[in-house]
gemmi code that builds the backbone of each chain (N, CA, C; Angstrom):
import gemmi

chains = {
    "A": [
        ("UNK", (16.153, 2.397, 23.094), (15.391, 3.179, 22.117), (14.270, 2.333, 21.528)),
        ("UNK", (13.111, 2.641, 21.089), (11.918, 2.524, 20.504), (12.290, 2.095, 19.247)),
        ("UNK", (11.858, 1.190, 18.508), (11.568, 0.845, 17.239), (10.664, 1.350, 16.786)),
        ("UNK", (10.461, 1.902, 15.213), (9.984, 2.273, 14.275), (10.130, 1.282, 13.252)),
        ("UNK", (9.038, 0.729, 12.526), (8.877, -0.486, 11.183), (8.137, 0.743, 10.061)),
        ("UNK", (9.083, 1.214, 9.209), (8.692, 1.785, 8.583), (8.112, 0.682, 6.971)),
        ("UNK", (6.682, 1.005, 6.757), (6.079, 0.366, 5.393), (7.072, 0.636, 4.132)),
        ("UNK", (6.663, -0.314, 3.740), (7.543, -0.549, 2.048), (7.971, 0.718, 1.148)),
        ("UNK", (6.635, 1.663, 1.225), (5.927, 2.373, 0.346), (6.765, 4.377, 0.732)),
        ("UNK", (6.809, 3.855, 2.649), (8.026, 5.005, 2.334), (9.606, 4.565, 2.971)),
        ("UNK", (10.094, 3.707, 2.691), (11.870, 3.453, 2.534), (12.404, 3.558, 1.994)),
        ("UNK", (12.073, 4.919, 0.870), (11.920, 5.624, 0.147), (12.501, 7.000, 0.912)),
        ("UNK", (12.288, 6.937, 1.562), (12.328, 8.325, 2.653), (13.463, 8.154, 4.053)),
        ("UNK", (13.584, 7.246, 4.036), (14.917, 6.892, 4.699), (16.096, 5.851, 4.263)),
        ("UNK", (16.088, 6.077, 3.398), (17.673, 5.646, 2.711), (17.572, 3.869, 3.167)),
        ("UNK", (16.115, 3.451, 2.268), (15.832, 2.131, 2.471), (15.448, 1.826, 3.625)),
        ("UNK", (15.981, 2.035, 4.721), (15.664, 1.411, 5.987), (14.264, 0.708, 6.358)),
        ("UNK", (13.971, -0.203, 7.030), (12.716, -0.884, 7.260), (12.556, -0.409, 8.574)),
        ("UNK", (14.055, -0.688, 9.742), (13.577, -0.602, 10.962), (14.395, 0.961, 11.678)),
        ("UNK", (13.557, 2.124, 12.205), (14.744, 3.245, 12.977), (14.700, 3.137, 14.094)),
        ("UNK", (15.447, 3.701, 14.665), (15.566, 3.261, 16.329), (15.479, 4.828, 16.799)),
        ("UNK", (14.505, 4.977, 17.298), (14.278, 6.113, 18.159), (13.639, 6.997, 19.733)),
        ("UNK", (14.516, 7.589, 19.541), (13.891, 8.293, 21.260), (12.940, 9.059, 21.358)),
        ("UNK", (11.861, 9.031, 22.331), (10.645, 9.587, 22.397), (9.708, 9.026, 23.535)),
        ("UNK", (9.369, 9.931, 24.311), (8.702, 9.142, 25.667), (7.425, 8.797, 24.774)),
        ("UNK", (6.774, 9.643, 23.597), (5.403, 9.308, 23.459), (5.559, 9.262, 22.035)),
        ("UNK", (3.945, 8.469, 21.476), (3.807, 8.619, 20.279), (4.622, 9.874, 19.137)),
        ("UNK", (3.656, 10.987, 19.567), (4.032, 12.459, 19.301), (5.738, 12.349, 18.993)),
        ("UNK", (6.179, 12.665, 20.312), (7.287, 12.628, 20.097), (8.170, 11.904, 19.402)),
        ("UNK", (8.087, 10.914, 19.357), (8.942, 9.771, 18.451), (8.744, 10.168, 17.236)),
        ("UNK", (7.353, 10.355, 16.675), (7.328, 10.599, 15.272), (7.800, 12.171, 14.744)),
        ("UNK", (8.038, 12.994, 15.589), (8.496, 14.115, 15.590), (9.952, 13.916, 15.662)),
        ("UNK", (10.949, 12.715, 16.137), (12.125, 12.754, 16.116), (12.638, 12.114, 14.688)),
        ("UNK", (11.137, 11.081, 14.434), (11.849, 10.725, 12.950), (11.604, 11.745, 11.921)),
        ("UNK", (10.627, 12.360, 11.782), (10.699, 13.169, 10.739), (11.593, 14.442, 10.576)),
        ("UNK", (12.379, 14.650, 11.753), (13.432, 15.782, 12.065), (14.832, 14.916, 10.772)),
        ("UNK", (14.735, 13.484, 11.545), (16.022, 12.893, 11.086), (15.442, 12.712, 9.363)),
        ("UNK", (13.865, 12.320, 9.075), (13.885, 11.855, 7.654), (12.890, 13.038, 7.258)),
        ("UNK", (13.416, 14.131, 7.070), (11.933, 15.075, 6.220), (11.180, 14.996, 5.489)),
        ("UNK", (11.511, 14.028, 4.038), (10.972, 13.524, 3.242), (9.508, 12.899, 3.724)),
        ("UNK", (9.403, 12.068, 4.810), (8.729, 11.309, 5.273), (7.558, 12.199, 5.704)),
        ("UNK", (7.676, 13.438, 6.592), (6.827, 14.542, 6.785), (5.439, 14.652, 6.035)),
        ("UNK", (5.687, 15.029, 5.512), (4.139, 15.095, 4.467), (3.523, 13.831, 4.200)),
        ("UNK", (4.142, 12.776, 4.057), (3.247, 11.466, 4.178), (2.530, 11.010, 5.319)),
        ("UNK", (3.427, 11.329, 6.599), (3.025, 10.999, 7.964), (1.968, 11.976, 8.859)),
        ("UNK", (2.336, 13.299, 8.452), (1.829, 14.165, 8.964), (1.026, 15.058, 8.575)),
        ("UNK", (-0.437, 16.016, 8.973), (-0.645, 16.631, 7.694), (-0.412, 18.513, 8.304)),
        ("UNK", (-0.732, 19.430, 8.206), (-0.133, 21.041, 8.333), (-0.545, 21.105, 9.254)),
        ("UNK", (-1.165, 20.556, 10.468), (-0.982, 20.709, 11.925), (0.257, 20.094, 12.657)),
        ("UNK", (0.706, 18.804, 12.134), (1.663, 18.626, 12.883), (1.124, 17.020, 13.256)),
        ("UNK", (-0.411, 16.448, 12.792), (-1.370, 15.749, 13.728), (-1.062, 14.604, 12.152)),
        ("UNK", (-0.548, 13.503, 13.333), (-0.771, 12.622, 12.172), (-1.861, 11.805, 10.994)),
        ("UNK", (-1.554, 11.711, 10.112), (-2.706, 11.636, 8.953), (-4.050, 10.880, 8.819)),
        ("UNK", (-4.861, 10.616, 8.470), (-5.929, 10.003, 9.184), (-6.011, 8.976, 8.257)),
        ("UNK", (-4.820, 8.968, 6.996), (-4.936, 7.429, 6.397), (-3.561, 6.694, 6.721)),
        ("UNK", (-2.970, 6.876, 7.901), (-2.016, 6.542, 8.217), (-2.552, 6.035, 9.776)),
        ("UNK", (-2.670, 4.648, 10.219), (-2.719, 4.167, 11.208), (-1.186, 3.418, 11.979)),
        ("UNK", (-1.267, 3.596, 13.278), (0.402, 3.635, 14.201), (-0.736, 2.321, 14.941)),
        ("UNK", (0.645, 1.079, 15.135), (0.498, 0.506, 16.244), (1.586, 0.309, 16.855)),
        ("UNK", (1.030, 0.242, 18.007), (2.234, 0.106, 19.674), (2.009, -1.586, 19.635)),
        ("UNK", (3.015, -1.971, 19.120), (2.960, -3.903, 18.825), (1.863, -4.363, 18.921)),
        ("UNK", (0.720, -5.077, 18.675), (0.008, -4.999, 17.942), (-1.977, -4.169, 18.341)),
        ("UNK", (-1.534, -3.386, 18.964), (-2.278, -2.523, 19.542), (-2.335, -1.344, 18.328)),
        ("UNK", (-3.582, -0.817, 17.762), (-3.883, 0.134, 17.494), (-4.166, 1.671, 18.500)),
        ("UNK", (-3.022, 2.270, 18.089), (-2.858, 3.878, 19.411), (-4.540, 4.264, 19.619)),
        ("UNK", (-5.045, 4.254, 18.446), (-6.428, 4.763, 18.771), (-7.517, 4.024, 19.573)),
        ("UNK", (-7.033, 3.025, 20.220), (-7.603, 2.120, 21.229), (-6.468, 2.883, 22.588)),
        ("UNK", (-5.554, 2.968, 22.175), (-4.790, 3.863, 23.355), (-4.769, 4.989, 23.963)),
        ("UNK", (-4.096, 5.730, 23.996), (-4.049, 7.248, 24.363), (-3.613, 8.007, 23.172)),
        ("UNK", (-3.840, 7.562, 21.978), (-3.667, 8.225, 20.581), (-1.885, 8.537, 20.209)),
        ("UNK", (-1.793, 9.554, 19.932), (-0.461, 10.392, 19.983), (0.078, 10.229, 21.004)),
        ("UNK", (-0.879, 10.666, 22.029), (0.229, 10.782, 23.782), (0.701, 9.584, 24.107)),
        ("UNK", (0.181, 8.510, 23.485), (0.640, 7.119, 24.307), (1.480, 6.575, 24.521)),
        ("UNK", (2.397, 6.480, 25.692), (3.619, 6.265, 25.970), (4.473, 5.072, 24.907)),
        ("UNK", (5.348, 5.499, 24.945), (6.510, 4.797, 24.269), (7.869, 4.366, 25.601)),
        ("UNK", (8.160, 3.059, 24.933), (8.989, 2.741, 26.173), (10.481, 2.014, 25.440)),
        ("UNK", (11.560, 2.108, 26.213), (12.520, 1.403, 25.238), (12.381, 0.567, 24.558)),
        ("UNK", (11.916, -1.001, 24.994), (11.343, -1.411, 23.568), (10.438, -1.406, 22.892)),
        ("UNK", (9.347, -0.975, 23.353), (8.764, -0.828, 22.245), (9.148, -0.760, 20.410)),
        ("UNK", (7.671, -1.343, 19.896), (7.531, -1.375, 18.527), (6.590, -1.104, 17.669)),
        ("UNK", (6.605, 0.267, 17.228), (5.843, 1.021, 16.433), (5.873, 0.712, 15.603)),
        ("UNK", (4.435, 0.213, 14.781), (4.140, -0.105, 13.412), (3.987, 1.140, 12.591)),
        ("UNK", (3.967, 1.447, 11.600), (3.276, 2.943, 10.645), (2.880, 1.889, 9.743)),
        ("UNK", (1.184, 2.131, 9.516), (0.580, 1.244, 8.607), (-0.434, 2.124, 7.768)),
        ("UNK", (0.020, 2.393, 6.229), (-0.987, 2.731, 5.845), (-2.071, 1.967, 5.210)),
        ("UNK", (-3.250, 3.177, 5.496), (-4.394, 2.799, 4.699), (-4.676, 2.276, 3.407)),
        ("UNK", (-5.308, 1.204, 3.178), (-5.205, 0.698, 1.525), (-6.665, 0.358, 1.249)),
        ("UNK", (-7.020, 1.506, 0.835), (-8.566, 1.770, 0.376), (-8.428, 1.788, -1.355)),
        ("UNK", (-9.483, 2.128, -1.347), (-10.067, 3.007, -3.026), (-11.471, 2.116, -3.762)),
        ("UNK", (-11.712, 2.560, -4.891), (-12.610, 1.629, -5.659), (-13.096, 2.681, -6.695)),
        ("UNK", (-14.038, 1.757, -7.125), (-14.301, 2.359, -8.371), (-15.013, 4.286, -8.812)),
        ("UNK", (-16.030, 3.948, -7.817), (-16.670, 5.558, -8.411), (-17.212, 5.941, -6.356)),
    ],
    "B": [
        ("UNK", (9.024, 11.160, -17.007), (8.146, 9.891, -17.183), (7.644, 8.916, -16.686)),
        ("UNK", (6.746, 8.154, -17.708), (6.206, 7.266, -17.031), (6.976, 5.865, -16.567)),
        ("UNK", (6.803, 5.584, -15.971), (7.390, 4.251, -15.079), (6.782, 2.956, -16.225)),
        ("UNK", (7.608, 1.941, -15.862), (7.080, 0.780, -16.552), (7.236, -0.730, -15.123)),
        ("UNK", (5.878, -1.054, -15.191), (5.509, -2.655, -14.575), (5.573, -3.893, -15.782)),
        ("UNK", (6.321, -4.361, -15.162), (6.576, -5.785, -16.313), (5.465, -7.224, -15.248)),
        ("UNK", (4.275, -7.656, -15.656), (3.315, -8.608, -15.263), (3.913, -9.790, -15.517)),
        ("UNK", (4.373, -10.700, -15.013), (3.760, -12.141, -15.611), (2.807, -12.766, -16.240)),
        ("UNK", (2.482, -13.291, -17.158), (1.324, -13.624, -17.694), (0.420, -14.268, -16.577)),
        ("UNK", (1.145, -15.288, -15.915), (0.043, -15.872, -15.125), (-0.281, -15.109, -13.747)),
        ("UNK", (0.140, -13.870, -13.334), (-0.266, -13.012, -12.493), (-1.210, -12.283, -12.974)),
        ("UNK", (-1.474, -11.664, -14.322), (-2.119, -11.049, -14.824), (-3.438, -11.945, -15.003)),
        ("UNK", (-3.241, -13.663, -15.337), (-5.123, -14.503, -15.639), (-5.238, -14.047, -14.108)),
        ("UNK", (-4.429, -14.137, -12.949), (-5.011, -14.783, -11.451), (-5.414, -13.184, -11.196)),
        ("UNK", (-5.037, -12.174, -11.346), (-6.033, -11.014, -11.206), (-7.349, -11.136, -12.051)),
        ("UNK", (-7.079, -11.109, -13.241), (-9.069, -11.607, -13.870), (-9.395, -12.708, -13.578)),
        ("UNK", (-8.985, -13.251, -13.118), (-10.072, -14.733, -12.538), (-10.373, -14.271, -10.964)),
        ("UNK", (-9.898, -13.353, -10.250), (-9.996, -13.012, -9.398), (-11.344, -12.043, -9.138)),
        ("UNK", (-10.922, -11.054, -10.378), (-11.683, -10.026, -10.148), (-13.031, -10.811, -10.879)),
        ("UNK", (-12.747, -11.670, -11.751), (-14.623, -11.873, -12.725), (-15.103, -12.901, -11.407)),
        ("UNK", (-14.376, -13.384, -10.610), (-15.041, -14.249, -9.398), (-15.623, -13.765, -8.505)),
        ("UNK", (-15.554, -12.479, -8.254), (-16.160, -12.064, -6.745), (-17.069, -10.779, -7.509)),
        ("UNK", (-17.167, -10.178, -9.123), (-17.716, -9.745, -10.088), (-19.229, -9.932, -9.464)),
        ("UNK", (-20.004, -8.956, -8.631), (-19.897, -7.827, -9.229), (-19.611, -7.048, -8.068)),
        ("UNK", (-18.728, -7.610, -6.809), (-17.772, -6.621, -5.721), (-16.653, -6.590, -6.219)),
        ("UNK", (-15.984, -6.011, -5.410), (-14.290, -5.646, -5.937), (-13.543, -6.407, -5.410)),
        ("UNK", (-12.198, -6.734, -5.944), (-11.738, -7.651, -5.505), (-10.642, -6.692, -5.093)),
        ("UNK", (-9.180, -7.203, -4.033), (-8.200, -6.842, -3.947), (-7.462, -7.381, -3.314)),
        ("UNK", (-5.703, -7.391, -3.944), (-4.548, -7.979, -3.494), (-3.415, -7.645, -3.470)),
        ("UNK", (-2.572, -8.050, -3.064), (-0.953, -7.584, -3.047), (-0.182, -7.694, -4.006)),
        ("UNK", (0.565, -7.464, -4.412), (1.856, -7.374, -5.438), (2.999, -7.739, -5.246)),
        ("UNK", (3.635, -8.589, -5.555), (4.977, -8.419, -5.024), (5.946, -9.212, -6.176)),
        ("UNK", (7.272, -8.901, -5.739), (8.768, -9.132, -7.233), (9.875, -8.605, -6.570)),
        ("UNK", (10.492, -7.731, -7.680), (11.824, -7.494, -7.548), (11.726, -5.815, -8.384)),
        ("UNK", (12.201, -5.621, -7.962), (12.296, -4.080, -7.769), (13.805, -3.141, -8.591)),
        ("UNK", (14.856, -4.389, -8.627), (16.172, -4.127, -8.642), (16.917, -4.145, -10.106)),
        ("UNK", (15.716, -4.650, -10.951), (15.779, -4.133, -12.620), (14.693, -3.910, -13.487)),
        ("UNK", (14.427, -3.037, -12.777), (12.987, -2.778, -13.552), (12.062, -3.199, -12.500)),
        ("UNK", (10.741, -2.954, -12.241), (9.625, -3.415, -11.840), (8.700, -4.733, -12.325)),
        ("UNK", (9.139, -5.957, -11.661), (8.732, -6.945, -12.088), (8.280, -8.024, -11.088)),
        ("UNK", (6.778, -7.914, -11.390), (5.695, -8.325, -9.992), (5.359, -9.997, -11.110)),
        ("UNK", (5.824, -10.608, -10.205), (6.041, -12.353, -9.933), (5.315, -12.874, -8.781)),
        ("UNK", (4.566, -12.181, -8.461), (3.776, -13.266, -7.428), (2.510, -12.323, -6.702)),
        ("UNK", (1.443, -12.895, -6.698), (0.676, -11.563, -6.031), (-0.111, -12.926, -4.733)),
        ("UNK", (-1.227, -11.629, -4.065), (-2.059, -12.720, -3.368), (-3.532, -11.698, -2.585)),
        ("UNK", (-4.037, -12.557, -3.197), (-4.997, -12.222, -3.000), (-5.470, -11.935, -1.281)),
        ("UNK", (-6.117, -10.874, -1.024), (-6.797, -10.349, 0.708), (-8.421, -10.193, 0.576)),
        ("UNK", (-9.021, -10.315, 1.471), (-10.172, -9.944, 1.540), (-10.557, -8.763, 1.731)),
        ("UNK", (-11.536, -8.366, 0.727), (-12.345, -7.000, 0.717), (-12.704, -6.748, 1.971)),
        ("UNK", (-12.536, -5.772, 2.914), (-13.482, -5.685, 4.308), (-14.099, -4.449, 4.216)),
        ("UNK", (-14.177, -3.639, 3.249), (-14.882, -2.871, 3.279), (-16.489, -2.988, 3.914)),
        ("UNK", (-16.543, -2.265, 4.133), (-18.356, -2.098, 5.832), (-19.084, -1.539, 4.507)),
        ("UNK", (-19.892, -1.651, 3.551), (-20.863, -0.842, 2.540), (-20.857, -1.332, 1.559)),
        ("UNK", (-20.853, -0.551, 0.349), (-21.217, -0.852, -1.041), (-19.723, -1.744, -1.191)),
        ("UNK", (-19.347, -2.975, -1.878), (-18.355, -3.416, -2.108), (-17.962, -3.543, -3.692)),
        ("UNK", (-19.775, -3.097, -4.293), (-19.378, -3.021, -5.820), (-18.934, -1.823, -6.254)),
        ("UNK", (-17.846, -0.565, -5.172), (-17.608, -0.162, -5.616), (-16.478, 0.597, -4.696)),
        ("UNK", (-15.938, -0.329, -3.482), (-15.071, 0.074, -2.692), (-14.440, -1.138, -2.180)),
        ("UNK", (-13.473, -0.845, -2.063), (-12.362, -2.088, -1.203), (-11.642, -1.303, -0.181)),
        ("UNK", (-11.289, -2.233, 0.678), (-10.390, -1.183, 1.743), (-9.903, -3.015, 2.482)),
        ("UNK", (-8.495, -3.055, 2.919), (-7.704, -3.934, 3.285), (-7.654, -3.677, 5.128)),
        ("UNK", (-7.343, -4.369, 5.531), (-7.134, -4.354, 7.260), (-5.625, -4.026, 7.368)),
        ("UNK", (-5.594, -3.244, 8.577), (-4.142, -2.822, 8.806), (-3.625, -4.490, 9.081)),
        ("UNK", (-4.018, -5.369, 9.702), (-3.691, -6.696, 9.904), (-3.087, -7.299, 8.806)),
        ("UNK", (-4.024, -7.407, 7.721), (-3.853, -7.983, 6.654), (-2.630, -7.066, 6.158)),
        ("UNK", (-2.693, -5.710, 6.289), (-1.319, -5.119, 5.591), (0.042, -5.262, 6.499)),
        ("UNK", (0.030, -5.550, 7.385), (1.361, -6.114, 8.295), (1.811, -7.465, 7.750)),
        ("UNK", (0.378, -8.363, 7.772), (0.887, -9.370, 7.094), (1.971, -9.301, 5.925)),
        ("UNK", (1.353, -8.787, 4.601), (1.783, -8.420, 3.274), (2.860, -8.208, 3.974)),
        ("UNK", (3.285, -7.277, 4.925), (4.997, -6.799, 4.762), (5.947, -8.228, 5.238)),
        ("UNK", (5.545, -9.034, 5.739), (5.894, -9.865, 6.529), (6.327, -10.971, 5.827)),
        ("UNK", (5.098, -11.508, 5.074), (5.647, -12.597, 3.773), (6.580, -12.071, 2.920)),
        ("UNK", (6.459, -10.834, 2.575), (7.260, -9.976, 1.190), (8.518, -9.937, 2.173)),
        ("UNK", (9.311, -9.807, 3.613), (10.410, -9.682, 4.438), (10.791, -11.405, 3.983)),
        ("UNK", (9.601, -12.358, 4.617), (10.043, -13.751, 4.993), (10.693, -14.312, 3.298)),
        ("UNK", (9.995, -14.234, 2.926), (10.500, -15.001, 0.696), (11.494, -13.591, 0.240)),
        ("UNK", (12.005, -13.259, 0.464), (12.983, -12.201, 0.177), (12.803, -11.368, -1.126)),
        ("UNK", (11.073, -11.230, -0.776), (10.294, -10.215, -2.294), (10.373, -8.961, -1.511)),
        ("UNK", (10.276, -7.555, -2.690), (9.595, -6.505, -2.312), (8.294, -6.712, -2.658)),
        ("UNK", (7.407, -5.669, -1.649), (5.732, -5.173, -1.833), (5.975, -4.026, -2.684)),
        ("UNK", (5.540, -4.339, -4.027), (5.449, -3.300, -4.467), (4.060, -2.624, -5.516)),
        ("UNK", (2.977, -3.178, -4.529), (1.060, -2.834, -4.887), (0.604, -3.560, -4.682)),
        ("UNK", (-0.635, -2.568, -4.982), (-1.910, -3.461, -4.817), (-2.649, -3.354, -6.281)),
        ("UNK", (-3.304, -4.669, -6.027), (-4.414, -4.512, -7.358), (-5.694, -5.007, -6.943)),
        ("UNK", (-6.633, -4.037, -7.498), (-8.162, -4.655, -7.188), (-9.118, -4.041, -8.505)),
        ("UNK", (-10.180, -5.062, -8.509), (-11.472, -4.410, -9.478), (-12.606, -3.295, -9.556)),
        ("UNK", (-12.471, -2.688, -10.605), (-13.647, -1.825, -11.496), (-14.460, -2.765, -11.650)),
        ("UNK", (-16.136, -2.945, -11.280), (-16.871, -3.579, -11.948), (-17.572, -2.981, -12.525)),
        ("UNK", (-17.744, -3.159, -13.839), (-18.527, -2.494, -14.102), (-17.956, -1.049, -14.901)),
        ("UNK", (-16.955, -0.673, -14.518), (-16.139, 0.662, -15.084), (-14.422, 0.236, -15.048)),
        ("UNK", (-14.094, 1.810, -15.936), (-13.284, 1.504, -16.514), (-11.890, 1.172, -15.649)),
        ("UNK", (-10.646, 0.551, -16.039), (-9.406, 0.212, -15.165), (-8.850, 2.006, -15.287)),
        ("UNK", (-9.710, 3.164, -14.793), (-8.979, 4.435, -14.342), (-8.905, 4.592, -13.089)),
        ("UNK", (-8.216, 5.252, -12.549), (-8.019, 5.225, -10.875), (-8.685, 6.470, -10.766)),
        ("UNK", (-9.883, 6.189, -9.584), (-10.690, 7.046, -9.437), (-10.070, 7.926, -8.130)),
        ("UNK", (-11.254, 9.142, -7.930), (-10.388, 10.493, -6.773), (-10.704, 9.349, -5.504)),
        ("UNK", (-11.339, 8.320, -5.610), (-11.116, 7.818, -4.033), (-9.942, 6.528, -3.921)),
        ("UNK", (-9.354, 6.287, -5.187), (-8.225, 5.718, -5.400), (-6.857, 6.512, -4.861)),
        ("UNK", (-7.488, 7.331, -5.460), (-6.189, 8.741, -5.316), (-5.927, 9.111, -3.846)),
        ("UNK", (-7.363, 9.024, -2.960), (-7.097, 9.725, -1.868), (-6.218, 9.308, -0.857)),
        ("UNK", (-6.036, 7.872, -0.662), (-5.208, 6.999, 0.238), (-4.062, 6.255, -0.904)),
        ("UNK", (-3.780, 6.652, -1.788), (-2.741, 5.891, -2.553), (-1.232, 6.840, -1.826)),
        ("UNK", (-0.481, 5.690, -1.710), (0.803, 5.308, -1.199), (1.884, 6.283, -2.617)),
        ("UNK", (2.938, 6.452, -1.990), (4.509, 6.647, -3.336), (4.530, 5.183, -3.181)),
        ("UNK", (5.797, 5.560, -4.580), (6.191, 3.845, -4.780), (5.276, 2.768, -5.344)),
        ("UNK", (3.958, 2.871, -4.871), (3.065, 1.839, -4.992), (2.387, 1.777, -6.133)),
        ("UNK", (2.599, 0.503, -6.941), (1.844, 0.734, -8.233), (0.517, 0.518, -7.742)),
        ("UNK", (-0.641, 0.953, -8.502), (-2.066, 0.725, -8.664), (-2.434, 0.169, -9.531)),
        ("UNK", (-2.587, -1.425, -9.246), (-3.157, -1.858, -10.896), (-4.742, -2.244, -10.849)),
        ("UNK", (-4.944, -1.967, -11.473), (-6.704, -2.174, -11.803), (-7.110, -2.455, -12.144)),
        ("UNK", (-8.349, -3.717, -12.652), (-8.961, -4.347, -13.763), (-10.241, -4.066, -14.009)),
        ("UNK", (-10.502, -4.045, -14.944), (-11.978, -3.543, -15.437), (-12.998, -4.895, -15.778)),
        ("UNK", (-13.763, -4.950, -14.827), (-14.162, -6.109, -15.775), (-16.067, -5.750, -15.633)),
        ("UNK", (-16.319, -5.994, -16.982), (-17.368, -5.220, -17.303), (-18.388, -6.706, -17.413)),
        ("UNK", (-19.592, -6.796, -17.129), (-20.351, -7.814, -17.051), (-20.153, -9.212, -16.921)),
        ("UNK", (-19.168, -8.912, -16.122), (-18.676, -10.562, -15.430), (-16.860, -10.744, -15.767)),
        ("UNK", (-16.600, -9.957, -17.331), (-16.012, -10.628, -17.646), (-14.506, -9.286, -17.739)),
        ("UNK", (-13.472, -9.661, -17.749), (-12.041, -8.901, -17.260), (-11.708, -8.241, -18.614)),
        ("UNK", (-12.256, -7.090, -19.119), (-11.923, -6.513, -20.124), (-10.263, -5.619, -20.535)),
        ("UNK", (-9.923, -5.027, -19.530), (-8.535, -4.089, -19.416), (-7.814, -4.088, -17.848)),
        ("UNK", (-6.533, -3.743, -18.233), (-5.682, -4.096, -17.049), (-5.078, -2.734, -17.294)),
        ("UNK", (-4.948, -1.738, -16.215), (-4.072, -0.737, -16.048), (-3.450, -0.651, -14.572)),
        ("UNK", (-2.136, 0.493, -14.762), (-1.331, 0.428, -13.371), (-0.923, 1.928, -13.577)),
        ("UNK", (-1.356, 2.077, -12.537), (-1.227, 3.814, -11.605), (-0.287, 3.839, -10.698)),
        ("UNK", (0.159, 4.969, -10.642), (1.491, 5.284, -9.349), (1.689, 6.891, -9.758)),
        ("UNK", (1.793, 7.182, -7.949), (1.479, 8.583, -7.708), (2.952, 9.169, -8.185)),
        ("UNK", (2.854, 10.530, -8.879), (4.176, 11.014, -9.737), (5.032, 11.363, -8.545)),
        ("UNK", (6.270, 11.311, -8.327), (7.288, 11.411, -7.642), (7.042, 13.283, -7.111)),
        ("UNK", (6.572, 13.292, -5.142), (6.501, 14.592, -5.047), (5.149, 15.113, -4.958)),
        ("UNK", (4.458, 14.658, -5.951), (3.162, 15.128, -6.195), (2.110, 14.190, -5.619)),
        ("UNK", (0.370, 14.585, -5.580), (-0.353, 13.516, -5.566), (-1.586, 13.855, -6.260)),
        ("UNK", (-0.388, 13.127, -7.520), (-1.132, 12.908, -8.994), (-0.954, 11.676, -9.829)),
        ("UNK", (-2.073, 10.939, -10.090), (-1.687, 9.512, -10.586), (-1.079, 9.833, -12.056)),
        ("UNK", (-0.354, 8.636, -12.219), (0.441, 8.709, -13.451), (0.406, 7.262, -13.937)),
        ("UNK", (-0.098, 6.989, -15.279), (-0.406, 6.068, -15.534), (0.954, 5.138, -16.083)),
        ("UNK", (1.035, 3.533, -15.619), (2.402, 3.163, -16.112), (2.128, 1.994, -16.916)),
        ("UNK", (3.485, 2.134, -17.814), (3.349, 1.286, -19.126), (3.057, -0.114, -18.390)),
        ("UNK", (1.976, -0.995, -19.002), (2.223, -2.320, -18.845), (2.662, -3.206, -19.382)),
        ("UNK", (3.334, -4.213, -18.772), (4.247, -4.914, -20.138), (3.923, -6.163, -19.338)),
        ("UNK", (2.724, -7.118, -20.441), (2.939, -8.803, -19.801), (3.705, -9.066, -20.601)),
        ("UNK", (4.840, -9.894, -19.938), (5.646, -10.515, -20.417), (5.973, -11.442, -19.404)),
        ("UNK", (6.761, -12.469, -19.590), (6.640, -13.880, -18.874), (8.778, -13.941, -18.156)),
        ("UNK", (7.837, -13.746, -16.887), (9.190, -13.710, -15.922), (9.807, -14.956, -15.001)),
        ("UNK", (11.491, -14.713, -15.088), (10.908, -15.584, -14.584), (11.087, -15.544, -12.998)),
        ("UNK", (10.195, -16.875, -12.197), (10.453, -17.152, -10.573), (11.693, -16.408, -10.041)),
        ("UNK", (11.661, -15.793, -8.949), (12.339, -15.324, -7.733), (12.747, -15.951, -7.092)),
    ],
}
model = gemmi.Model(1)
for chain_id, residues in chains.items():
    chain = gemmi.Chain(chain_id)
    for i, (resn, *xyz) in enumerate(residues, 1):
        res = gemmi.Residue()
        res.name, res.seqid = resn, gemmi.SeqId(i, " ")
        for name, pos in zip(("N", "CA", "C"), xyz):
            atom = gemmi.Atom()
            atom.name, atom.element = name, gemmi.Element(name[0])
            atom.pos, atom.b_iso = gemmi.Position(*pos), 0.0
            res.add_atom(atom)
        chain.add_residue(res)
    model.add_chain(chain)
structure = gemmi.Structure()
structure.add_model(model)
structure.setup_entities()
């Protein structure tokens, strides 16, 4: 199974956990199996398409997906999916 | 209610010496403590602004640099629990482009520092559920080491 490193900010959403272990040939899918198992997590990860969030960047160890095949990009048993969010803002 | 962050004193000078140093861009850094009685941030560290544009009035961190953060906060057996960066020029309120990428959990602390110099310190965190900042009590008070 695939690793998932879930950020600080939601282990919150899975009963602490840092690392899940999950099945999924592809991006898509994997993140569709964790948010089945953690719902909470849903709305942070994902937005009302289903398409993950655009201040939420995924890496395939230390590859950014969007240099990859995005969503579709294969996932393999070990693999190790980062979920990294965005840490913007400022003043005006 | 509102949540309460307990500062260290000397976390709180190394954010205004931080922010009146790189004054009049923004500065920004990590947070990190203990989580397990109360919210109490003991150690921060400073990242580089990489924002691509105006910097006197945007910060934005590298996914790199934020793997890092999780990594030291795993290796010293701290939680990450925020970020803090500078207002120059305006006030320590968390603005709608603060709001737009702010994290749960994550405090927002902010410093205002108005013509060089570090006038107010505030800390934001999005209300449980919602995404609406909620402003949290600050309390320097002097903690101790982790």
């Amino acid at each position: 199974m695939a690793t998932i490193l879930i950020p600080t900010p939601l282990r919150k959403f899975t009963e602490n956990n840092s690392k899940i272990n999950i099945e999924g040939a592809t991006i898509k899918i994997a993140f569709e199996s964790l948010v089945g198992q953690y719902e909470g997590l849903a709305k942070h990860l994902l937005d009302d398409k289903g398409n993950i969030r655009s201040f939420i960047r995924v890496y395939l160890g230390d590859e950014d997906i969007n240099a990859l095949n995005r969503d579709e990009t294969e996932v393999k048993e070990d693999s190790v999916i980062s979920i990294v969010p965005a840490i913007a803002g400022g003043a005006a | 209610m509102a949540t309460t962050i307990h500062i260290d004193p000397s976390i709180k000078a190394f954010i205004d010496k931080h922010g009146e140093e790189t004054f009049p861009y923004e500065c920004c850094g990590f947070l990190y403590g203990s989580d397990a009685n109360g919210r109490n941030i003991t150690v921060a560290k400073r990242v580089t602004n990489s924002k691509y544009g105006d910097q006197r009035r945007r910060f934005e961190i590298t996914p790199q640099d934020y793997l890092e953060a999780e990594r030291y906060a795993a290796m010293n057996d701290l939680d990450l629990l925020g970020i803090y960066h500078s207002h120059p020029n305006h006030p320590a309120i968390a603005s709608v482009h603060d709001l737009a990428k702010a994290m749960p959990f994550f405090s927002y602390v902010i410093v205002s520092i108005m013509e060089g110099k570090a006038v107010d310190l505030k800390s934001w965190k999005l209300k449980d559920e919602e995404r609406v900042f909620e402003e949290e009590t600050v309390l320097i008070s002097q903690l101790s080491t982790i």
